[in-house]
C-alpha positions in Angstrom: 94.3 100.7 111.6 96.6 97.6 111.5 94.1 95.7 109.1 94.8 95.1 105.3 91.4 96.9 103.8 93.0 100.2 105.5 96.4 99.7 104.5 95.9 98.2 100.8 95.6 99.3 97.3 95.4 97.4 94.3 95.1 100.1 90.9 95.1 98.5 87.3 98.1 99.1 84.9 97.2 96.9 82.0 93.6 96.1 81.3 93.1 92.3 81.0 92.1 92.0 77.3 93.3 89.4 74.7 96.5 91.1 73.5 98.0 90.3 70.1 100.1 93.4 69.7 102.7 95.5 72.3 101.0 98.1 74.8 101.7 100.8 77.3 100.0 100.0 80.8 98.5 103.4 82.4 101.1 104.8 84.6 99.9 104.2 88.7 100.4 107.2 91.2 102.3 106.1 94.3 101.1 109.2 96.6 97.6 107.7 95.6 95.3 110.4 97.4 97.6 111.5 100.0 98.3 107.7 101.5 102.1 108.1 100.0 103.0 104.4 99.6 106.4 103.2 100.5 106.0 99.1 99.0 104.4 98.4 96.0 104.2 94.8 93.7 103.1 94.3 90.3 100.8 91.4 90.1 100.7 89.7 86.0 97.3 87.6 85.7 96.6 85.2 82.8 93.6 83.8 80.5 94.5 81.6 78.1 97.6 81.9 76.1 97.1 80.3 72.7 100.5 82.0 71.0 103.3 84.2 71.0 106.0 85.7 73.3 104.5 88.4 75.7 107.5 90.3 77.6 106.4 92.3 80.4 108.4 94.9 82.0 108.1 97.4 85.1 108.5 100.7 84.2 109.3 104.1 86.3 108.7 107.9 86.2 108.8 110.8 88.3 106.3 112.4 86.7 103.9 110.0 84.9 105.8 111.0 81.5 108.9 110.1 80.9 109.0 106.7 81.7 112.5 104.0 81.9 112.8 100.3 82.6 113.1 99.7 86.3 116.4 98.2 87.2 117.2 94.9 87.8 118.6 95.4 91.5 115.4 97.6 92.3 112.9 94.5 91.3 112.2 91.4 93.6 111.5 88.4 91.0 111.8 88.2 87.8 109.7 90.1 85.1 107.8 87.2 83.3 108.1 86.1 80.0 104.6 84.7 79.1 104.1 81.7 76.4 101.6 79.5 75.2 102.4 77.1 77.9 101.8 79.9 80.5 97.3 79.8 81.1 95.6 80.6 84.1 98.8 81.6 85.8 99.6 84.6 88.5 103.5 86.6 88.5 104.3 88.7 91.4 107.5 91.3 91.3 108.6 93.1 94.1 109.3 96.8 93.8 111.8 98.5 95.7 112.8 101.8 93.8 111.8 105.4 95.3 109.9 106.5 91.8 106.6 108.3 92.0 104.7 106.6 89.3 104.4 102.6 88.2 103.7 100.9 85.1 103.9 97.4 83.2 104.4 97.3 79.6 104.3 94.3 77.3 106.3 93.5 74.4 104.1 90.7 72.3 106.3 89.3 69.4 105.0 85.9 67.0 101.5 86.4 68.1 98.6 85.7 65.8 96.0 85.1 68.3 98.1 86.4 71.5 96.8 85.6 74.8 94.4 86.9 77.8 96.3 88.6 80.2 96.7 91.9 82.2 98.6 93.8 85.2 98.0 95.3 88.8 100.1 97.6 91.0 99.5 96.5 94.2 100.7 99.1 97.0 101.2 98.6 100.5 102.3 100.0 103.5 101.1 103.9 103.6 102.5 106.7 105.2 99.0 107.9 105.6 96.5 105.3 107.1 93.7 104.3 106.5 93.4 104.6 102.7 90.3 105.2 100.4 89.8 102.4 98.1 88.3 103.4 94.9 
């Protein structure tokens, strides 16, 4: 199956909510039911952003516990930096590390209503074809 229905996944890290305070996304299994991706992006969607500095960051584990910032020369992009000027916008990193298990965190800083925003792992290219979606 070379189509992309059999060969994508897109799982949720951080829940799009309006987000006035720091938060842990919910760490994303690469092996994913047996499909064992080898590519994977995180995808950053916005609402409106009415204040604040929201600092995402890609995070790794081998084990969906003990988690550490991923890298620079292991990301494609740049991890965004979202502000009040940043609504109804879409931030695509690359991932190229060998680590198990994907997150994005945010660090929110001078918020007082914070914004609308949340996080994907998109993963691609399985060992294991076709995939179940969820």
């Amino acid at each position: 199956m070379r189509d992309a229905y059999a060969n994508l996944s897109v799982r949720e890290t951080l829940a799009i909510v309006a987000r006035t305070a720091s938060a842990n996304g919910t760490g994303v299994d690469r092996v994913g039911g047996g499909a064992m991706y080898q590519d994977a992006a995180i995808i950053v969607h916005t609402g409106t952003i009415t204040d604040g500095t929201h600092a995402i960051d890609v995070q790794e584990s081998d084990d969906n516990s003990s988690w550490s910032s991923v890298a620079a020369a292991e990301l494609q992009g740049t991890e965004p930096s979202i502000g009040a000027s940043d609504d109804n916008k879409m931030y695509v990193v690359g991932y190229k590390g060998v680590k198990r298990y994907l997150r994005a965190t945010v660090t929110a800083s001078g918020t007082t209503s914070g914004g609308i925003y949340g996080a994907s792992v998109l993963l691609s290219n399985p060992r294991n074809a076709p995939v179940v979606q969820p």
